[in-house]
C-alpha atoms as an extended CHARMM CRD file, in Angstrom:
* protein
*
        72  EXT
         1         1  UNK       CA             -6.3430000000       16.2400000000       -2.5330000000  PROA      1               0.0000000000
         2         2  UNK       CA             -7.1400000000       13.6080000000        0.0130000000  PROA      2               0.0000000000
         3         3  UNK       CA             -4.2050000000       12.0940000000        1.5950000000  PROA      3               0.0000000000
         4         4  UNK       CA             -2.9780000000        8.4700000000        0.4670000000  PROA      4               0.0000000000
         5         5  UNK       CA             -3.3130000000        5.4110000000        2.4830000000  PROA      5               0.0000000000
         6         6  UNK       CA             -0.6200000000        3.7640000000        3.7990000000  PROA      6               0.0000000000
         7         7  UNK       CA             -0.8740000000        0.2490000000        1.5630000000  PROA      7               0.0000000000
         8         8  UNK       CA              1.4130000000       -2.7010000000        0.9710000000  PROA      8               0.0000000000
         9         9  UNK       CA              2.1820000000       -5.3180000000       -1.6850000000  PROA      9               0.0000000000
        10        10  UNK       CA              3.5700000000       -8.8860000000       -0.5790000000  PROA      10              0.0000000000
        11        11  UNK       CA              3.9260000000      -12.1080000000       -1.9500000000  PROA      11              0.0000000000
        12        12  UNK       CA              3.3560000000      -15.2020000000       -0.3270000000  PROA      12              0.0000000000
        13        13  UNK       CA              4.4980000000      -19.0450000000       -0.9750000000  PROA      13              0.0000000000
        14        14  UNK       CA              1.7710000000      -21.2090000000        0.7780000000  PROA      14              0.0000000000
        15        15  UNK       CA              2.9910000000      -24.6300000000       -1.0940000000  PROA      15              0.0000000000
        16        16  UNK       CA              6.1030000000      -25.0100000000       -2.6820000000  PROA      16              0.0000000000
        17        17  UNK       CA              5.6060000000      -23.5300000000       -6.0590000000  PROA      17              0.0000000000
        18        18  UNK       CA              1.9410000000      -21.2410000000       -5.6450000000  PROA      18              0.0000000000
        19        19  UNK       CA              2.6660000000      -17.4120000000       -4.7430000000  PROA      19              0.0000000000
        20        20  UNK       CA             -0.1250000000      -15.2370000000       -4.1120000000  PROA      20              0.0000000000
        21        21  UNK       CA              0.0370000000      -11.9000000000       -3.7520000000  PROA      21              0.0000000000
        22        22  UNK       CA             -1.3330000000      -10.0480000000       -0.9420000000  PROA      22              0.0000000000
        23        23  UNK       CA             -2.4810000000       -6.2520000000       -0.4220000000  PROA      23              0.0000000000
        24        24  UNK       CA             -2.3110000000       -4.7470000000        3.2260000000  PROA      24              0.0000000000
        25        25  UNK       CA             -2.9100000000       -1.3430000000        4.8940000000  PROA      25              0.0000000000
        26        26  UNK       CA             -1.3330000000        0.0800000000        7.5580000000  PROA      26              0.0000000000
        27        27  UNK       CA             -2.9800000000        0.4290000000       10.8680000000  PROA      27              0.0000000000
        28        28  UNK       CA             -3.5310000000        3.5700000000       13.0420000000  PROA      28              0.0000000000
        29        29  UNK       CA             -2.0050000000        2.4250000000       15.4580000000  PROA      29              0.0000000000
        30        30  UNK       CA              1.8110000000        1.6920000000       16.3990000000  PROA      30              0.0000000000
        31        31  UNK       CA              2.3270000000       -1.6790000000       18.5820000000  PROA      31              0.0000000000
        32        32  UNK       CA              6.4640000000       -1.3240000000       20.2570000000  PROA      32              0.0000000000
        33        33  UNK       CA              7.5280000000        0.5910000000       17.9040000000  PROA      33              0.0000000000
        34        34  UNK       CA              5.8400000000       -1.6850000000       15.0070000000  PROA      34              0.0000000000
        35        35  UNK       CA              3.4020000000       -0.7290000000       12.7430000000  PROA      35              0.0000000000
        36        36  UNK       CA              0.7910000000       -3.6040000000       12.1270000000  PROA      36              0.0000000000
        37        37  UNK       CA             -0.7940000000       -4.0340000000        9.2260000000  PROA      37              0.0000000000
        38        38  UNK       CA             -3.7960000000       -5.7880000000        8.4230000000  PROA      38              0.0000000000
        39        39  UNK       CA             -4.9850000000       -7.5380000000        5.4030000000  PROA      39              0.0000000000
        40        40  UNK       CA             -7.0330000000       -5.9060000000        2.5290000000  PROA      40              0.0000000000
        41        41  UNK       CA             -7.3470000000       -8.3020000000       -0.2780000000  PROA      41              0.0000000000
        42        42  UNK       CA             -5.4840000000      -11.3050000000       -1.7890000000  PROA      42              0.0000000000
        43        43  UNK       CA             -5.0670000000      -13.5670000000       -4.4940000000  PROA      43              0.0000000000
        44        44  UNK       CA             -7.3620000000      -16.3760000000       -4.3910000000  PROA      44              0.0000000000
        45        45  UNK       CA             -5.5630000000      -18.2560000000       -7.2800000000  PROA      45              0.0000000000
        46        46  UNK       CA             -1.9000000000      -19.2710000000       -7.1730000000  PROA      46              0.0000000000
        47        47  UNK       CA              1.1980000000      -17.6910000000       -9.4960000000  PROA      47              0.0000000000
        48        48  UNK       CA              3.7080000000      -20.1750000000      -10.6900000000  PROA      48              0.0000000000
        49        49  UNK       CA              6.6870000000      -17.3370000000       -9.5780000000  PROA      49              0.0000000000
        50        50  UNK       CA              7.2320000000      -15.1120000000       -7.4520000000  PROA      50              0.0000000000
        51        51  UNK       CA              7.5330000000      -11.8780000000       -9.8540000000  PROA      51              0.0000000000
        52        52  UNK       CA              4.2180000000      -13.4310000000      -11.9400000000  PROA      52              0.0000000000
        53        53  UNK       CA              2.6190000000      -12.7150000000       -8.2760000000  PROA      53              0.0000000000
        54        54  UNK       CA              4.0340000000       -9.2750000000       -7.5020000000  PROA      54              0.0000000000
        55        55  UNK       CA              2.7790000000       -8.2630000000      -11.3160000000  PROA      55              0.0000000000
        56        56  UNK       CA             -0.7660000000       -9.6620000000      -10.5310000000  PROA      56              0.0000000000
        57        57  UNK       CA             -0.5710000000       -7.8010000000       -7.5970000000  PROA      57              0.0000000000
        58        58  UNK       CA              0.4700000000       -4.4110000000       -9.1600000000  PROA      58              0.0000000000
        59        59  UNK       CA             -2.3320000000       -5.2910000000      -11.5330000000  PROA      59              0.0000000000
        60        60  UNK       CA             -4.8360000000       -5.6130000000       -8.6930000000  PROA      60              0.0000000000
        61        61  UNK       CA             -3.6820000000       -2.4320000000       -6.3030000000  PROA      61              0.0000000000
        62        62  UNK       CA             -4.0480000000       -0.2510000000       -9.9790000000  PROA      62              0.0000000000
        63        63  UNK       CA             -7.4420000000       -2.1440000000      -10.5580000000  PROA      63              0.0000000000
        64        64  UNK       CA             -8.4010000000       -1.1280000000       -6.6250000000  PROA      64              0.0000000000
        65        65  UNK       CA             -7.4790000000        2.2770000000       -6.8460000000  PROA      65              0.0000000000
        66        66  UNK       CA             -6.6430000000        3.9570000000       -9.9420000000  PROA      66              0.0000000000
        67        67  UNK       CA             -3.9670000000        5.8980000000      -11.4200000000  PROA      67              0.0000000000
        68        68  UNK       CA             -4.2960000000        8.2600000000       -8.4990000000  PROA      68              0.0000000000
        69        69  UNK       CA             -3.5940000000        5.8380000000       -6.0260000000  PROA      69              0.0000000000
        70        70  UNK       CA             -5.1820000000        4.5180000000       -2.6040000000  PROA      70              0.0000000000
        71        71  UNK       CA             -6.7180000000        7.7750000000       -1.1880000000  PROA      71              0.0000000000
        72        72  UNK       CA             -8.8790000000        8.7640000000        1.5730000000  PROA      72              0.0000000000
């Protein structure tokens, strides 16, 4: 089975009050002792909370990639 890719969920408050989620994968690289990641997609519409964000999120990683998750 291919090997998964290293991806991340976050949620973001641009104005007070509009959260949008944001997907990111890890980088092959390491920068002292960090691991960047860069962006892979993102909510273009806001979320009145925080959690209603991180769900649309889920929704969109599962949407991306399946029920066997992000692989190679």
């Amino acid at each position: 089975m291919p090997q998964l890719r290293n991806i991340a969920l976050t949620v973001h408050e641009l104005e007070e009050g509009e959260f949008y989620w944001v997907l990111m994968e890890g980088a092959d690289y390491a920068i002292e002792d960090a691991l960047p990641y860069l962006p892979l997609e993102a909510a273009t519409d806001p979320q009145a909370s925080y959690a209603n964000a991180l769900v649309a999120g889920v929704a969109a990683l599962r949407k991306m990639f399946g029920k066997d998750g992000p692989r190679n």
